[in-house]
PyMOL commands that place a pseudoatom at each C-alpha (Angstrom):
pseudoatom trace, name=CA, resn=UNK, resi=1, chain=A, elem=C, hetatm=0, pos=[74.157, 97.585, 78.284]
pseudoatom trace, name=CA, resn=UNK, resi=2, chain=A, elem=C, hetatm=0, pos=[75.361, 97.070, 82.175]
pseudoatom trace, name=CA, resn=UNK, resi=3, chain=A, elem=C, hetatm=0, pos=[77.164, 99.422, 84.036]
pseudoatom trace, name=CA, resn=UNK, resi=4, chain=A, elem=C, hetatm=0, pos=[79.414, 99.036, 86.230]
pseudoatom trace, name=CA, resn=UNK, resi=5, chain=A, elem=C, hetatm=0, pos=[80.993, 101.426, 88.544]
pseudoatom trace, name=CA, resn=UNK, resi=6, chain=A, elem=C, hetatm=0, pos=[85.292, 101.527, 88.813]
pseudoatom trace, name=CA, resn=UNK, resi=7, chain=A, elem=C, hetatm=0, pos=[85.383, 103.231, 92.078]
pseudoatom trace, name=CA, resn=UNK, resi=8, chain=A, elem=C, hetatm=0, pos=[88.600, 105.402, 90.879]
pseudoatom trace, name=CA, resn=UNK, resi=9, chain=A, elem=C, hetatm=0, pos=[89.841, 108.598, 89.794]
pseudoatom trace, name=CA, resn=UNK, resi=10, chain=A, elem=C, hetatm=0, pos=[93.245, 108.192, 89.164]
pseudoatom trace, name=CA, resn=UNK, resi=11, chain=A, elem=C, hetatm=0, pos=[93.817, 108.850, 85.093]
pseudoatom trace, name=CA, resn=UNK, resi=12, chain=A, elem=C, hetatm=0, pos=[96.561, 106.444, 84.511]
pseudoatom trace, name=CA, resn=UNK, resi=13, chain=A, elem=C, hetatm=0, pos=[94.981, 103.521, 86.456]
pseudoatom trace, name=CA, resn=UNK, resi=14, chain=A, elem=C, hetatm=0, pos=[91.547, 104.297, 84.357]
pseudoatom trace, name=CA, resn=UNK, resi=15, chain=A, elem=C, hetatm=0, pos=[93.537, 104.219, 80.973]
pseudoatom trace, name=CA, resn=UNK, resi=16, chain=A, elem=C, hetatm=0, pos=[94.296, 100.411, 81.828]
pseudoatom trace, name=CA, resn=UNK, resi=17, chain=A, elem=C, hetatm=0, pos=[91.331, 99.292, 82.835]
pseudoatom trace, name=CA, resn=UNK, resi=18, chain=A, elem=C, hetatm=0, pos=[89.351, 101.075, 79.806]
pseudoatom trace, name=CA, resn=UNK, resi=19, chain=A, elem=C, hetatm=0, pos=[91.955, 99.489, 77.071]
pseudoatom trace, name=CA, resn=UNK, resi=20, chain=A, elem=C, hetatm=0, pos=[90.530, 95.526, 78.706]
pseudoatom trace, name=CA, resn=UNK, resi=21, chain=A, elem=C, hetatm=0, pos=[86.791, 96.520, 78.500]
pseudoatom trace, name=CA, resn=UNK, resi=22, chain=A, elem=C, hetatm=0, pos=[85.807, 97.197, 74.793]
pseudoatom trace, name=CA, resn=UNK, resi=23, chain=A, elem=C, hetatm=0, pos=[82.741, 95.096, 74.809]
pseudoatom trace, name=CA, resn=UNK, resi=24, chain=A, elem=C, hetatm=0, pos=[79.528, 96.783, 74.066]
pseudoatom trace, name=CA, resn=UNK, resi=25, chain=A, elem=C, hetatm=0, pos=[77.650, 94.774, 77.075]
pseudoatom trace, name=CA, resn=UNK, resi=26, chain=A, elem=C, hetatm=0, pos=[79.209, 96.513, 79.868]
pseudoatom trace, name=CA, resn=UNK, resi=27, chain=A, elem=C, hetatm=0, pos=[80.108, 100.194, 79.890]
pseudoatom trace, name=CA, resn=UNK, resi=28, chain=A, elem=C, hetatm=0, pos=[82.662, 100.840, 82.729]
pseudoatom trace, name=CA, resn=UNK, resi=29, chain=A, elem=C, hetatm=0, pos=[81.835, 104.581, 84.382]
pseudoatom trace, name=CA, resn=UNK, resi=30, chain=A, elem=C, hetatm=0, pos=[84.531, 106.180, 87.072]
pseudoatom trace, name=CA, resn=UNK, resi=31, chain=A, elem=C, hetatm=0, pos=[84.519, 108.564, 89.195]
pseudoatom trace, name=CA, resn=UNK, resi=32, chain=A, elem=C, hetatm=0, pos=[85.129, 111.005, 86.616]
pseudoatom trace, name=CA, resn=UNK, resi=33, chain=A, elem=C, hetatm=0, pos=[81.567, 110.917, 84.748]
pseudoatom trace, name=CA, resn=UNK, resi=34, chain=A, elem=C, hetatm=0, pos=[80.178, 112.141, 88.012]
pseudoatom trace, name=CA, resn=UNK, resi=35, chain=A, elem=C, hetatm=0, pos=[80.348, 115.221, 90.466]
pseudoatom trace, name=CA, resn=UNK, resi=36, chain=A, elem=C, hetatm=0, pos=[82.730, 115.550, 93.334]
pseudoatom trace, name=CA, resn=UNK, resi=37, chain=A, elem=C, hetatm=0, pos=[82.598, 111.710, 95.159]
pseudoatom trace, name=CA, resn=UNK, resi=38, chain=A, elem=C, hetatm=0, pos=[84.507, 111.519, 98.197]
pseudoatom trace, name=CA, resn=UNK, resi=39, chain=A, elem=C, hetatm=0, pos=[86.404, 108.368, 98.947]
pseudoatom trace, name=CA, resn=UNK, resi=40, chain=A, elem=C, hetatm=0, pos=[86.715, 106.600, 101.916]
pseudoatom trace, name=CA, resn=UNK, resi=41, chain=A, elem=C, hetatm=0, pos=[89.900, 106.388, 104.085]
pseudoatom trace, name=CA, resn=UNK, resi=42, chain=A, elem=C, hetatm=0, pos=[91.686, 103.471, 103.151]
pseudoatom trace, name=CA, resn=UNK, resi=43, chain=A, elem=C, hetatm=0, pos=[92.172, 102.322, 106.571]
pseudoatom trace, name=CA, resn=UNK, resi=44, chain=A, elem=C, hetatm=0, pos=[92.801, 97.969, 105.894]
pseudoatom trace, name=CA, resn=UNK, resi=45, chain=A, elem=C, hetatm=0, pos=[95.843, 96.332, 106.723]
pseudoatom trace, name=CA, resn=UNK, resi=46, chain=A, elem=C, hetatm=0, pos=[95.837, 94.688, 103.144]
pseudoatom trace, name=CA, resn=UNK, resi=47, chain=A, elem=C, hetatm=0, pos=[95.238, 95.322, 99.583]
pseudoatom trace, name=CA, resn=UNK, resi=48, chain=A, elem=C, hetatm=0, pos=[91.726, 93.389, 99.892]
pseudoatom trace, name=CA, resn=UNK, resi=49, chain=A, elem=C, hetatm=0, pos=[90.576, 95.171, 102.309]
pseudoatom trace, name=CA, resn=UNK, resi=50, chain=A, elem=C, hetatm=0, pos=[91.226, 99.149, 101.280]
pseudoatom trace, name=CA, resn=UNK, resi=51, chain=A, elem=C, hetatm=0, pos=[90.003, 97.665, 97.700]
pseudoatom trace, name=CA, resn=UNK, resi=52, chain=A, elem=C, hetatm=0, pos=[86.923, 96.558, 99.562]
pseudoatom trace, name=CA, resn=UNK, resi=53, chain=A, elem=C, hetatm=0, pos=[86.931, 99.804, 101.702]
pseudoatom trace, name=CA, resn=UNK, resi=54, chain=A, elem=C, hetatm=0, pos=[86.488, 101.634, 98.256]
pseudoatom trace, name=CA, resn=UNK, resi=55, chain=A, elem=C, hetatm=0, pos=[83.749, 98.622, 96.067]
pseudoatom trace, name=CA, resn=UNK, resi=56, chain=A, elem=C, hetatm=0, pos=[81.703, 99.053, 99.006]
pseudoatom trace, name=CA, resn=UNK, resi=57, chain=A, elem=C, hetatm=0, pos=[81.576, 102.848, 99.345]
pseudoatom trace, name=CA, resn=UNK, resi=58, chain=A, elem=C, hetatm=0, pos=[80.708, 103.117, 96.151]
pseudoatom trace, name=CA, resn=UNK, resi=59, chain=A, elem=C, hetatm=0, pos=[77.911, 100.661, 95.973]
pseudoatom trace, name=CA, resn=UNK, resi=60, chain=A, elem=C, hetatm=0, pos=[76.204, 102.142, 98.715]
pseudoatom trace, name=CA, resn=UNK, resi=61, chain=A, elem=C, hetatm=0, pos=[76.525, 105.676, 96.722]
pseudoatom trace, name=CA, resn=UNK, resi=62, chain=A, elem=C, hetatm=0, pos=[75.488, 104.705, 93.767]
pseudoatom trace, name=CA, resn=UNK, resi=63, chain=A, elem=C, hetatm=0, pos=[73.627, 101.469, 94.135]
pseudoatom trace, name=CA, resn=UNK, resi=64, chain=A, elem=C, hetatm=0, pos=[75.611, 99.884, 90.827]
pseudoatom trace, name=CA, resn=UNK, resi=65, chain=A, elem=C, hetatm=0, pos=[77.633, 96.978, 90.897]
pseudoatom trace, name=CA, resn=UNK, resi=66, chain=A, elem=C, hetatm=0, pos=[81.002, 98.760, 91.769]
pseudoatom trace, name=CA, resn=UNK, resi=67, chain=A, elem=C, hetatm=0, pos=[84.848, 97.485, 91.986]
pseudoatom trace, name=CA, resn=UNK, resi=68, chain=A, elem=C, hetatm=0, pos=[87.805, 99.132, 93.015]
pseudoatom trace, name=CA, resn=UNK, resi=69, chain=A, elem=C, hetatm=0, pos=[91.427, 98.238, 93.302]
pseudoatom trace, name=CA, resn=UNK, resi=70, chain=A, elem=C, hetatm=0, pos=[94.083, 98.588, 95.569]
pseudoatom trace, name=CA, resn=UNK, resi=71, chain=A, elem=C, hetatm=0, pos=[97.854, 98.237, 94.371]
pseudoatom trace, name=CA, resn=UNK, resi=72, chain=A, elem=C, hetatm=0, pos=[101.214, 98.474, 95.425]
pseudoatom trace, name=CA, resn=UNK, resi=73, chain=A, elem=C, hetatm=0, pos=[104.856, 97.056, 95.478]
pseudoatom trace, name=CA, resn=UNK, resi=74, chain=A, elem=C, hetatm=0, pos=[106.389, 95.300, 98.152]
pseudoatom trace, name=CA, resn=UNK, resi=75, chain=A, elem=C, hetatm=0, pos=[110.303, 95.639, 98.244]
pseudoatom trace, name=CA, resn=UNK, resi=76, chain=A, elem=C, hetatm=0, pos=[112.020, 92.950, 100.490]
pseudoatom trace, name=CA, resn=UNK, resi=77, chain=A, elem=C, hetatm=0, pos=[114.853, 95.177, 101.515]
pseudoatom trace, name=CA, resn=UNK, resi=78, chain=A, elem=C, hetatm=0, pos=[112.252, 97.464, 103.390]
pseudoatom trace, name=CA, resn=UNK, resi=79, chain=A, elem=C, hetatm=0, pos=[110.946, 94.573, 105.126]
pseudoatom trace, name=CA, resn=UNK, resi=80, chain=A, elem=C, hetatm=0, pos=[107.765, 94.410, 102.579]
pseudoatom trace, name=CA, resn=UNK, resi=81, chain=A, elem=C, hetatm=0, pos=[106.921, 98.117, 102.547]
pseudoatom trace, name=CA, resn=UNK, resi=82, chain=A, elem=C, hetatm=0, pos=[105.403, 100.379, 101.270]
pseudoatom trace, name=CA, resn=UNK, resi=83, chain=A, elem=C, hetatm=0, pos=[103.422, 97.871, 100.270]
pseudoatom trace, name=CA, resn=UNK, resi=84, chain=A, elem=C, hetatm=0, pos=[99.534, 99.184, 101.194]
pseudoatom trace, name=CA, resn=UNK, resi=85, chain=A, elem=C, hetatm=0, pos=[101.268, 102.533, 101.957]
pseudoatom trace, name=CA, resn=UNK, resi=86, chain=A, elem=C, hetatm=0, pos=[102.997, 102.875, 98.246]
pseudoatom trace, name=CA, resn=UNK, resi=87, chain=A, elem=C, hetatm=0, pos=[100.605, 105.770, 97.843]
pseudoatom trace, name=CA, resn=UNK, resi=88, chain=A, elem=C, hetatm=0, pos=[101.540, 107.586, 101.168]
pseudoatom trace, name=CA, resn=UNK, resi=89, chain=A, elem=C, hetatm=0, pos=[105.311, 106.711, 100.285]
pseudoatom trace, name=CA, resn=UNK, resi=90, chain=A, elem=C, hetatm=0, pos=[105.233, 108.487, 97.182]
pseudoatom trace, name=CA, resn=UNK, resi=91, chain=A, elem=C, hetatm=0, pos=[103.195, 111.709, 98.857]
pseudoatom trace, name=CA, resn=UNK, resi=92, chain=A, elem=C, hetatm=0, pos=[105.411, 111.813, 101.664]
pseudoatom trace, name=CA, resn=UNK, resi=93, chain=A, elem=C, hetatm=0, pos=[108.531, 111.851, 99.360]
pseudoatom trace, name=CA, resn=UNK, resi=94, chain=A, elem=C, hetatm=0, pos=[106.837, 114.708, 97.589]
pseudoatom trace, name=CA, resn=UNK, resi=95, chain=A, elem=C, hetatm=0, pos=[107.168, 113.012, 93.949]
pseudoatom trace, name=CA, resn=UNK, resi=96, chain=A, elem=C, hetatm=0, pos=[107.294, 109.803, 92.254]
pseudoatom trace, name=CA, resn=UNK, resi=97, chain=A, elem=C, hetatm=0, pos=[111.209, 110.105, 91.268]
pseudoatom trace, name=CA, resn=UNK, resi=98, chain=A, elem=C, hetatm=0, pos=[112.527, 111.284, 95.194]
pseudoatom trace, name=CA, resn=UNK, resi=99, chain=A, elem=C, hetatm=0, pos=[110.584, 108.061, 96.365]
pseudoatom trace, name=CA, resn=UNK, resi=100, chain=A, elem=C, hetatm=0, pos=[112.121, 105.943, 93.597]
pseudoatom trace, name=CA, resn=UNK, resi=101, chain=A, elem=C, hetatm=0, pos=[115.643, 107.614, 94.574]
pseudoatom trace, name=CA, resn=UNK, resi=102, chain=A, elem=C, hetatm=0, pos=[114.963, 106.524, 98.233]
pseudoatom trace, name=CA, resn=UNK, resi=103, chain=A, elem=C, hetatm=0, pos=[114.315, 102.992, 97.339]
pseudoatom trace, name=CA, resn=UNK, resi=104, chain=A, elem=C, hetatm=0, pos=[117.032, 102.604, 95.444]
pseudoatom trace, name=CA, resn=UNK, resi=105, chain=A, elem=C, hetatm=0, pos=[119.730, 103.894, 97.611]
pseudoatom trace, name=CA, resn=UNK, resi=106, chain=A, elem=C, hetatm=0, pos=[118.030, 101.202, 100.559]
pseudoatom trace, name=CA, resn=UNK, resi=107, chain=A, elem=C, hetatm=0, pos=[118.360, 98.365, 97.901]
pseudoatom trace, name=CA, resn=UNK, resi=108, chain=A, elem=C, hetatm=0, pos=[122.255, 99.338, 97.104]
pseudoatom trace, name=CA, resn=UNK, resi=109, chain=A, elem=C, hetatm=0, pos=[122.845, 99.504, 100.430]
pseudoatom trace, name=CA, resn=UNK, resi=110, chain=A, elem=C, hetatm=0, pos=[121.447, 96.384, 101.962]
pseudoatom trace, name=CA, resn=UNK, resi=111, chain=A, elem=C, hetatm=0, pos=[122.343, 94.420, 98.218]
pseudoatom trace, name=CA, resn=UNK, resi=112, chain=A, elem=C, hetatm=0, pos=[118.657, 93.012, 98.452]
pseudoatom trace, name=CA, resn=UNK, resi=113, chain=A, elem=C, hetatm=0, pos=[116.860, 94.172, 94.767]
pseudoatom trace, name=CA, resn=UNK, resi=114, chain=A, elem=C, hetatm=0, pos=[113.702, 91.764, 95.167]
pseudoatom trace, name=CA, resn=UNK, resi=115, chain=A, elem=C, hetatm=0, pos=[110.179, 92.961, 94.974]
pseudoatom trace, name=CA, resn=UNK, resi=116, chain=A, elem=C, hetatm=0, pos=[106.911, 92.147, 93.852]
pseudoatom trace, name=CA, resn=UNK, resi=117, chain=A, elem=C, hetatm=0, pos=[103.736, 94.425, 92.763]
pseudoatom trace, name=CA, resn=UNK, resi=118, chain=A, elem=C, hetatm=0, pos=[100.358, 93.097, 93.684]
pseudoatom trace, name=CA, resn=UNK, resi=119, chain=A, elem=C, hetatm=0, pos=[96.650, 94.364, 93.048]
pseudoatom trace, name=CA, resn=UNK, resi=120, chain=A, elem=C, hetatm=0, pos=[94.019, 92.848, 94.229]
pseudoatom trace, name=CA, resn=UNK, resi=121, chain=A, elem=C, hetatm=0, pos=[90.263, 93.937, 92.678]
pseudoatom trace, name=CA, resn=UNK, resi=122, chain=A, elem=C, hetatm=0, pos=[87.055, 93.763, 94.974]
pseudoatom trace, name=CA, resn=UNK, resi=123, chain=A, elem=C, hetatm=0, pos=[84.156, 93.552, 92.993]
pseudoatom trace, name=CA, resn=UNK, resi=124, chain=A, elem=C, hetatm=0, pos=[81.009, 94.150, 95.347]
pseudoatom trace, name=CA, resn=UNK, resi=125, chain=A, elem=C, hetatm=0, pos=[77.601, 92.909, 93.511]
pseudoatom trace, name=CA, resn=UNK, resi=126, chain=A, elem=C, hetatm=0, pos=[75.545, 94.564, 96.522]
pseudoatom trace, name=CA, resn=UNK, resi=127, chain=A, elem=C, hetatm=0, pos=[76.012, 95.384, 100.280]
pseudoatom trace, name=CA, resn=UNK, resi=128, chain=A, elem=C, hetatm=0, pos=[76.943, 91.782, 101.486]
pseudoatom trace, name=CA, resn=UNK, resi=129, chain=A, elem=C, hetatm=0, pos=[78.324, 89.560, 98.490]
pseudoatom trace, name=CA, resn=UNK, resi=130, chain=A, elem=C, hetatm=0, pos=[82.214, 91.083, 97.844]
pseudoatom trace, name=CA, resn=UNK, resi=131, chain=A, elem=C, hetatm=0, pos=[84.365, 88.810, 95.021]
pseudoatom trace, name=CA, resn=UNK, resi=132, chain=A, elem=C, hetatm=0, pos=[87.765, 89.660, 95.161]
pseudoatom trace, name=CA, resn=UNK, resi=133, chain=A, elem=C, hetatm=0, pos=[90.207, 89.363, 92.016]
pseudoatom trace, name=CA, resn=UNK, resi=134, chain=A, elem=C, hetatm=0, pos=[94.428, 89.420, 92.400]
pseudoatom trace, name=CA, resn=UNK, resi=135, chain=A, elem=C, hetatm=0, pos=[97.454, 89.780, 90.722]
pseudoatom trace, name=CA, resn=UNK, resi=136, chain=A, elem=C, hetatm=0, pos=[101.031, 89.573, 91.146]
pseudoatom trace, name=CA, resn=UNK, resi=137, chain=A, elem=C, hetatm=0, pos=[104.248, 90.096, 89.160]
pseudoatom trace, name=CA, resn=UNK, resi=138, chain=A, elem=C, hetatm=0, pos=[107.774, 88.990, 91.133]
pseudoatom trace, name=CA, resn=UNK, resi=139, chain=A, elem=C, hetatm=0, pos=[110.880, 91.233, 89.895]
pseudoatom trace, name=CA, resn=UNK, resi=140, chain=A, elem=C, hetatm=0, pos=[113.677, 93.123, 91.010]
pseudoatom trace, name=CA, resn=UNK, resi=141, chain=A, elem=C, hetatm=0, pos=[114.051, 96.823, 91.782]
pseudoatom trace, name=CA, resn=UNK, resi=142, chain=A, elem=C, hetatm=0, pos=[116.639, 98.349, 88.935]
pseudoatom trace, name=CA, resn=UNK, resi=143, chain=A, elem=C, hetatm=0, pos=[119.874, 99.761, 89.777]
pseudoatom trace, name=CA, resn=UNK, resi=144, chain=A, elem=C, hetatm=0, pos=[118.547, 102.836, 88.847]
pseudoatom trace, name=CA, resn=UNK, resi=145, chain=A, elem=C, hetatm=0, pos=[115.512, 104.843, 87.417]
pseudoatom trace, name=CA, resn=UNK, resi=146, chain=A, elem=C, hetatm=0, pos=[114.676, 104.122, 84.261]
pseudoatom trace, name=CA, resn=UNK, resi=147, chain=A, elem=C, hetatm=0, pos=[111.978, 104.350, 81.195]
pseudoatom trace, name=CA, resn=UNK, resi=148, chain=A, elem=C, hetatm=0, pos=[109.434, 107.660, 80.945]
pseudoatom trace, name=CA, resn=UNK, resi=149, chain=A, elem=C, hetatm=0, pos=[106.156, 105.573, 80.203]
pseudoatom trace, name=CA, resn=UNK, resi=150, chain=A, elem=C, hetatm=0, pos=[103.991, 104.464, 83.045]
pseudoatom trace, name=CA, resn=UNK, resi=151, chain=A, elem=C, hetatm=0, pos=[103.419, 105.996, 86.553]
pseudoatom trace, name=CA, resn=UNK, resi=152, chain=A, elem=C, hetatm=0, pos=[104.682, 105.976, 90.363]
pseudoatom trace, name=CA, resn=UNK, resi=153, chain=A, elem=C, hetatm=0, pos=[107.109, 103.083, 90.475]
pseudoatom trace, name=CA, resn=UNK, resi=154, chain=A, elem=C, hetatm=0, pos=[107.414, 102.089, 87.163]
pseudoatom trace, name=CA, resn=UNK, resi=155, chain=A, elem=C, hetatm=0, pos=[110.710, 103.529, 86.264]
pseudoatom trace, name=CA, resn=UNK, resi=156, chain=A, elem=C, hetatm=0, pos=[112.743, 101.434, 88.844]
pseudoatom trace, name=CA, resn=UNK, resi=157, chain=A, elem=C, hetatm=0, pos=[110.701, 97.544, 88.864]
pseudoatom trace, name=CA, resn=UNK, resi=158, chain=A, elem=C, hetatm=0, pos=[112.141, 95.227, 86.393]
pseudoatom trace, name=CA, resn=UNK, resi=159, chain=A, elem=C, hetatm=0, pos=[109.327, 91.740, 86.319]
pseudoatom trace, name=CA, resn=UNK, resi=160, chain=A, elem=C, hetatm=0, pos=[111.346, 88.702, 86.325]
pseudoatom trace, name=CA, resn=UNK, resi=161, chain=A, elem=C, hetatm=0, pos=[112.131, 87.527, 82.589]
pseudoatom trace, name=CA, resn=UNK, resi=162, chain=A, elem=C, hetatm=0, pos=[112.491, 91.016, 81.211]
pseudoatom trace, name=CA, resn=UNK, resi=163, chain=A, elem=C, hetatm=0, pos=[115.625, 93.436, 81.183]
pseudoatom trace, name=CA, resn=UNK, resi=164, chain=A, elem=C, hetatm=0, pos=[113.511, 96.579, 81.099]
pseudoatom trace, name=CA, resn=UNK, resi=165, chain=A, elem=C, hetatm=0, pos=[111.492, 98.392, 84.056]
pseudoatom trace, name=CA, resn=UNK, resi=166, chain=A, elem=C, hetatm=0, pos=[108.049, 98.815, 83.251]
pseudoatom trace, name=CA, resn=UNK, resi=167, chain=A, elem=C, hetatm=0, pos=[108.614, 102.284, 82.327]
pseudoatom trace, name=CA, resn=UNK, resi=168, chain=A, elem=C, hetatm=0, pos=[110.600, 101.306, 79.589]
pseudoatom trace, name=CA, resn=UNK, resi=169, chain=A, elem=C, hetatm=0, pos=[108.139, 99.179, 78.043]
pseudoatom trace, name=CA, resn=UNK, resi=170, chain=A, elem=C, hetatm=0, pos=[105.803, 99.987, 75.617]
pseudoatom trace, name=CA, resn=UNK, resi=171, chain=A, elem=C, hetatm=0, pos=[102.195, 100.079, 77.330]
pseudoatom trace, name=CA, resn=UNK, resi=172, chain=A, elem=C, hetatm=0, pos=[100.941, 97.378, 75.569]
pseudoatom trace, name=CA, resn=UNK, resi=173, chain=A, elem=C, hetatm=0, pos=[103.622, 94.927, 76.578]
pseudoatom trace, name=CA, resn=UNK, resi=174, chain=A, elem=C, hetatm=0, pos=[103.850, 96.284, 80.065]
pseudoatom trace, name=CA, resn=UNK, resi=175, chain=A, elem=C, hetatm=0, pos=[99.550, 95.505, 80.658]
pseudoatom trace, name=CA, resn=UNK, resi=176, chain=A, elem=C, hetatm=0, pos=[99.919, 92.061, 78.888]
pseudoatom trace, name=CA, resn=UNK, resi=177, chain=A, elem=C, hetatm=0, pos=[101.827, 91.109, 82.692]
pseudoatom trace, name=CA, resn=UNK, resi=178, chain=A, elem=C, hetatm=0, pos=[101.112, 93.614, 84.859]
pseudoatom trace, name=CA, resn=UNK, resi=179, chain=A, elem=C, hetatm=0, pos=[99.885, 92.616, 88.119]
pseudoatom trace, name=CA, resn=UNK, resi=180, chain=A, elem=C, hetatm=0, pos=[96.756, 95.032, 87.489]
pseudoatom trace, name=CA, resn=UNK, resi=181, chain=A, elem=C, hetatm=0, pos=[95.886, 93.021, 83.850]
pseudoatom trace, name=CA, resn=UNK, resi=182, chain=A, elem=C, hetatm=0, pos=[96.368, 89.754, 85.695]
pseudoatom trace, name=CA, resn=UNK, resi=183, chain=A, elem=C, hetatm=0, pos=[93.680, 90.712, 88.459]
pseudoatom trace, name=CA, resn=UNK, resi=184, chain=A, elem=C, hetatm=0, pos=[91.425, 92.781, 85.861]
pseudoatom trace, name=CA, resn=UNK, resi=185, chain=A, elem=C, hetatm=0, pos=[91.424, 89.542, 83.378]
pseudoatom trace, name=CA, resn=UNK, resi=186, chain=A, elem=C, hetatm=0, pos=[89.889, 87.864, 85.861]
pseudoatom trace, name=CA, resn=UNK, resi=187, chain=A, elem=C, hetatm=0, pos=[87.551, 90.103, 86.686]
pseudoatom trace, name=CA, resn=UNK, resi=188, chain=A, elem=C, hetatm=0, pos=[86.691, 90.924, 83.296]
pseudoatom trace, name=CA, resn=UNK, resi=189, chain=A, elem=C, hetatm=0, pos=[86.055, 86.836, 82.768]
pseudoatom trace, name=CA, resn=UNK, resi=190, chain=A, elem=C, hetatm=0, pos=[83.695, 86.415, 85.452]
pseudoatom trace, name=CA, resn=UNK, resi=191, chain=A, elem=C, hetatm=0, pos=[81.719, 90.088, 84.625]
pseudoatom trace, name=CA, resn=UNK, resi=192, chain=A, elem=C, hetatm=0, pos=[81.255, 88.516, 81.078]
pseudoatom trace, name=CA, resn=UNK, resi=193, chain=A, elem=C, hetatm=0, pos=[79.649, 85.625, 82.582]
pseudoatom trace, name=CA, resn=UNK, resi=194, chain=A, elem=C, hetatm=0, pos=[77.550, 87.663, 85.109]
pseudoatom trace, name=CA, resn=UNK, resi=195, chain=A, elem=C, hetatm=0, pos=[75.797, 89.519, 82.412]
for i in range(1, 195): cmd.bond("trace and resi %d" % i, "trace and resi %d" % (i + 1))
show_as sticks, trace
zoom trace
């Protein structure tokens, strides 16, 4: 059995990625199976590059194939943001709903509901050789918050074709179009043909 190393902590994103890997040739560790890891600064000025920031940290610790992710929406009536900083954005409103709140009263007012989330997935097979692995999902940002499933801007991004935010969905149907399953298909297609 291979394993491979999701350089990652964060619960909800972990639940996603374990429910696409259920094949006994690879078993996916996190963070999580081992003691305190520190994480790099995510310092890039794009979603490949902080995932990369994080693939390659973690090689280097732990000398294991190693991927990491880096996700976020992009909401055209704040000129693209938070975009790489959708983490900050929610820490710096404190919570998850006050950011959603924020966005939504910038949408109303400039009549502009049109976002898309992206991930992208750096896989890094040793110190030099980095494959990198994206998604994206085009939608609007709901009039307001919506749905309890899901996590940080879930309850207010409706993906084109669908009347419900992703918080409303069931998880199932929301990670068969996610950005994240889009990317993580792919990368789970070309780890099956590594091994």
């Amino acid at each position: 059995m291979k394993e491979i190393i999701f350089f990652s902590n964060n619960k909800n994103k972990i639940i996603e990625i374990s429910n696409f890997f259920v094949e006994k040739s690879l078993k996916i560790l996190d963070l999580n199976n081992f003691d305190k890891i520190i994480s790099p600064n995510e310092i890039g000025n794009t979603f490949e590059e902080n995932a990369k920031i994080k693939s390659l940290h973690g090689y280097k610790i732990f000398n294991k194939i190693c991927f990491a992710d880096d996700s976020g929406i992009c909401i055209e009536a704040l000129d693209g943001k938070p975009g790489v900083h959708s983490k900050n954005f929610l820490k710096n409103n404190k919570n998850a709903y006050n950011a959603c709140r924020e966005i939504l009263s910038i949408t109303r007012n400039k009549n502009n509901f049109n976002a898309f989330f992206q991930t992208s997935i750096c896989l890094s097979l040793n110190e030099k050789k980095h494959i990198f692995f994206n998604g994206k999902i085009v939608g609007k940002i709901s009039k307001e918050i919506k749905g309890k499933s899901g996590f940080g801007y879930d309850p207010i991004f409706i993906p084109e074709g669908y009347n419900k935010t992703f918080a409303e969905m069931k998880p199932e149907q929301k990670n068969s179009i996610s950005h994240r399953s889009i990317a993580i298909k792919k990368l789970k297609g070309y780890l099956l043909k590594l091994i």
